[in-house]
N, C-alpha and C positions, 0 to 999 in steps of 0.2 A: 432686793432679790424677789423675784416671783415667786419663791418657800413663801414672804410673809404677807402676801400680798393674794395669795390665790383664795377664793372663799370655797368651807369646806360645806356652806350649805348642801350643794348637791350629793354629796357623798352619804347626809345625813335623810335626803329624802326618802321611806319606808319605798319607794314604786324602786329605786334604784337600787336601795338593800337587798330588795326580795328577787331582781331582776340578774344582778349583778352585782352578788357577796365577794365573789373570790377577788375581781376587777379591784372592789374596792377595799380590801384587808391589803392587796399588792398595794395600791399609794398606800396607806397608810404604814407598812412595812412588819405586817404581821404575816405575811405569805411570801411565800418563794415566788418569780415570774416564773413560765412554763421553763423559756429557754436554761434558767438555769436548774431546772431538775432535768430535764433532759440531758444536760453537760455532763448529769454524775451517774447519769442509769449505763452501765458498760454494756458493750454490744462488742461482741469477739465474731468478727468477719474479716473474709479474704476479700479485701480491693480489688480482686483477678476473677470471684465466683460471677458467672451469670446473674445478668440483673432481676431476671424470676425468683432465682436463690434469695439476691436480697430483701427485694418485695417480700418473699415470706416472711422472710427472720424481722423485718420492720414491721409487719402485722403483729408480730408475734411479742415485739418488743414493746409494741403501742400497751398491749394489754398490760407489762410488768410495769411500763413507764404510768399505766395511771391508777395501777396499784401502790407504787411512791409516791404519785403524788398524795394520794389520799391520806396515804402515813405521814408524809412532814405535814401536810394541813393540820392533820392530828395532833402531830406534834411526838407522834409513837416511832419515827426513823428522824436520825439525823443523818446528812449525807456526808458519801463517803470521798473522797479525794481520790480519783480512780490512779492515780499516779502514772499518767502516759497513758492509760491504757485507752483504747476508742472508746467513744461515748455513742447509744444514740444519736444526737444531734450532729454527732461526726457520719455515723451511717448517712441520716438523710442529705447532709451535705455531697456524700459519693453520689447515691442516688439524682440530687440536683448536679449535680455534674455530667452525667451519661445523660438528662434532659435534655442539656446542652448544647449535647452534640448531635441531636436529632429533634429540636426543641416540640414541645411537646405541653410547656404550661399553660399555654392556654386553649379552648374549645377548638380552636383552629388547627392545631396541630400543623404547623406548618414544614415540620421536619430538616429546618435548616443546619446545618451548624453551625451554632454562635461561635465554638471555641476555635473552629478556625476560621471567624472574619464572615461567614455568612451574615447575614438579615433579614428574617421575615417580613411578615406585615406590621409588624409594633416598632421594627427596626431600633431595638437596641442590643447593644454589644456584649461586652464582658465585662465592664465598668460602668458606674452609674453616672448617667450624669444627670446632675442635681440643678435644678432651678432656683431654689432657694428651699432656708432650714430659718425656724424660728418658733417658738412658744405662742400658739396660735390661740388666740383669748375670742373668737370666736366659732366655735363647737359648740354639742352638747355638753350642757352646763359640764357634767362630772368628768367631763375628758380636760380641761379648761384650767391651766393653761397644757393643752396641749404641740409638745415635741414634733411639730410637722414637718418630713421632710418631702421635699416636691422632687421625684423624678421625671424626664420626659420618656414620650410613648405613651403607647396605650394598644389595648389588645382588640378594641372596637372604635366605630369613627362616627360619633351623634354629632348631628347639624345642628343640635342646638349648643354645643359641647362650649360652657363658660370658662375651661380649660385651653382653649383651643392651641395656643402658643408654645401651652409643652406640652400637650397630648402628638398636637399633628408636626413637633419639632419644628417650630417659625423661628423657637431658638434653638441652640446647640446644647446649652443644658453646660457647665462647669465637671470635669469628670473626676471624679471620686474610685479612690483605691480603699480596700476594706481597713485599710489603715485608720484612713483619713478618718474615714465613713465610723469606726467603732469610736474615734475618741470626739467625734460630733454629737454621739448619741451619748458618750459617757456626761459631754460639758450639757446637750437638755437636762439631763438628770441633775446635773449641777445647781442648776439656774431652777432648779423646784416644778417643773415639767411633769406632768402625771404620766406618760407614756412616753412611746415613741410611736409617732404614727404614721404607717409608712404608708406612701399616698402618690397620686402624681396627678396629668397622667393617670397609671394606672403598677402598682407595681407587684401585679402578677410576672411580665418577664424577670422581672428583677429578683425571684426568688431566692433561686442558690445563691446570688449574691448576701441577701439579708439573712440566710442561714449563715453562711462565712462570719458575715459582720457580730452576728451575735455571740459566735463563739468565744468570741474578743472581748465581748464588754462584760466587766466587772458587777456593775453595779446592776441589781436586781428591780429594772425595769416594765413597768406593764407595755407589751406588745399590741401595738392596736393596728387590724389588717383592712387599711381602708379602700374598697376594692370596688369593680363595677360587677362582681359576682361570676363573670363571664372564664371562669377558668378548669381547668381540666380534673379528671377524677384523681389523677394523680399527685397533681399541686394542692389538691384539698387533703390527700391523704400524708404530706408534707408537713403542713400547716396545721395538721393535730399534732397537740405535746410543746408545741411551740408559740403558736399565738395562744392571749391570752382573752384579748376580746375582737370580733369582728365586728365590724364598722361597715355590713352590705346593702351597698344597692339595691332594689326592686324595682326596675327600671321600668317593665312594661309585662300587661298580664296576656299576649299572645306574640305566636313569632312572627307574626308579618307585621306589626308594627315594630317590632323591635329590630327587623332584617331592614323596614323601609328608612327607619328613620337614623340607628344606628350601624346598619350593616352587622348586624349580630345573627346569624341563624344557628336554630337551636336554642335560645336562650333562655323560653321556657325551663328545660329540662336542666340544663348547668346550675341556671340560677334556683332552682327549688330544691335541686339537690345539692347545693354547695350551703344554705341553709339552714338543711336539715343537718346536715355535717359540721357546720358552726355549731349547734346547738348542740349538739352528741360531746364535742371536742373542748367547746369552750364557753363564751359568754358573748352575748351578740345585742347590737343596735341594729334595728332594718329603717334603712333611709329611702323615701317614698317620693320622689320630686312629682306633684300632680304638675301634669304639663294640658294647657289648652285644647280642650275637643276630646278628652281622650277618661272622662270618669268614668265610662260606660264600660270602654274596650280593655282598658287596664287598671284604673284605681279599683274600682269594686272587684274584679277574679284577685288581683292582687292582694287587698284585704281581707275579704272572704278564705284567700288561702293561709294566710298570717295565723289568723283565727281558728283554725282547721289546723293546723298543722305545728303550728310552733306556740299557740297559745293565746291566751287573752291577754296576759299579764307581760307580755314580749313587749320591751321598751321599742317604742315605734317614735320614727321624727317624720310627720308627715309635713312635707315642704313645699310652702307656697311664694317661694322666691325665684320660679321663671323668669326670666326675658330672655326676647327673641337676643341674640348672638351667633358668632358666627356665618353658616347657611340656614339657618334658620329659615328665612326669606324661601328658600326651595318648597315649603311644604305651606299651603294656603292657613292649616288652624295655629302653625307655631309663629306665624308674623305677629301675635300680640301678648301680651300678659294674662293672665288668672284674670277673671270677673270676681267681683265678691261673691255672686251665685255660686259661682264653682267651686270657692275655696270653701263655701259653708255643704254643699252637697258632699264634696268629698270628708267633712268632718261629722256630715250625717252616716257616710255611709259608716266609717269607723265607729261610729257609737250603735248602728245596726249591727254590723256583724257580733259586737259586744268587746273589740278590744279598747282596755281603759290605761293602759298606759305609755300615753304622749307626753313627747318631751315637749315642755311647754315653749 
């Protein structure tokens, strides 16, 4: 079993304690996951009120929901059995449902309706389809063995993109019903799995789906939203109460690289404030891919903002495993890999701006 086989070094390192307490009391099972305090916070709403109405009352519920949470952490509430009644997590699930039908979760706002057979630009459906699911032993250390499940799609389209096969659907992807999907996530937990970490692709579309799925699963799972950051104000306001750590991207520190090379406009602004939203809502890793030609125009704004804004002490993985893939080939500096120069310039600038803790 991966239970006895998993090493709890990382859990024990002081940089990950201090970065991510709550993350790591959940594996260890002295904490509740978000989703399941959310399950027990009641939220008494009409299915039929205007979705403004409900926006408020989820604003308004956000705050009661992280006044429980602070009490079971305590250990001063035990939760109640709402017996039928809606929960939170049922609200936001209504909420991802009206997304739905004019979809809405990511920066694109593409306004289709999934639920009856439309397809945006991420083109996916009303069911997931999965690539593959497995206990993924290479992560950051503390996620390890983490519950990875690959959906296809994706809400952006990078040429250099090492996903490329289920981001840009080359497969079809196996489809999964919230059935299937909660007792997949129940057997990672089984198999000694620290998470479940929902991944693709990209699976911002797949929201209200993994709202559904959690309400299913029993077992008191750490939620890890491992994302290209690129998603909507609304999907971030979703994903408080419910994730438990995010796992984002910082893909590029202005938007004309990030429009050239990803097709992302806007991205600056998504991504600094989806975040800063992480960090308000939950426990967060930021993943930094230094890509060729590019410390000047993005690693250092990008760092310099880390530093400024979310901390020194903000567990950073800054990542020097580029190669060209994909179109890659389209743009003249991404035809090659990292220099050693650059991978030590970019580890200079990190120790200029003064953040210290990398995931080694």
């Amino acid at each position: 079993m991966w239970r006895l086989a998993r090493p709890d070094a990382a859990l024990n390192d002081p940089r990950v304690r201090r970065s991510l307490p709550r993350y790591v009391d959940i594996v260890r099972g002295r904490r509740l996951a978000k989703f399941v305090i959310a399950r027990s916070v009641a939220a008494d709403f009409d299915a039929e009120a205007p979705t403004e109405e409900l926006w408020r009352l989820h604003k308004k519920l956000l705050e009661r929901y992280r006044e429980v949470e602070r009490q079971v952490d305590e250990g001063s509430m035990v939760l109640d059995d709402l017996g039928g009644r809606a929960s939170f997590l049922d609200l936001k699930v209504e909420l991802g449902r009206r997304a739905m039908a004019s979809c809405h979760f990511c920066v694109r706002r593409c306004g289709v309706n999934r639920l009856a057979g439309e397809r945006g630009y991420c083109r996916c459906g009303t069911e997931f389809a999965v690539s593959s699911v497995f206990p993924h032993m290479g992560e950051e250390p503390e996620l390890v063995p983490s519950g990875t499940i690959f959906t296809c799609g994706c809400t952006i389209h990078c040429l250099h993109c090492q996903n490329w096969e289920i981001s840009q659907w080359r497969e079809p992807g196996t489809p999964y019903d919230l059935s299937k999907m909660a007792g997949v996530v129940e057997g990672l937990h089984r198999q000694g799995c620290r998470n479940v970490n929902m991944v693709g692709g990209e699976p911002t579309p797949n929201c209200w789906l993994w709202l559904r799925t959690m309400r299913e699963v029993e077992a008191s799972i750490a939620t890890v939203w491992n994302s290209n950051s690129y998603y909507s104000r609304e999907t971030a306001e979703l994903l408080a109460g419910f994730i438990d750590l995010y796992l984002l991207d910082f893909k590029y520190g202005n938007d004309g690289c990030a429009e050239a090379i990803s097709d992302a406009p806007g991205y600056w602004e998504a991504c600094t404030r989806n975040h800063l939203m992480a960090k308000k809502h939950g426990e967060l890793i930021v993943r930094v891919l230094v890509l060729p030609g590019h410390n000047e125009c993005c690693t250092r704004p990008i760092l310099r903002w880390i530093a400024d804004n979310l901390g020194l002490l903000t567990r950073l993985n800054l990542m020097f495993q580029y190669r060209p893939e994909y179109r890659a080939h389209e743009r003249r500096e991404l035809r090659r890999r990292l220099t050693r120069h650059e991978r030590e310039e970019a580890l200079g600038i990190a120790r200029e701006v003064g953040l210290r803790n990398l995931v080694p």
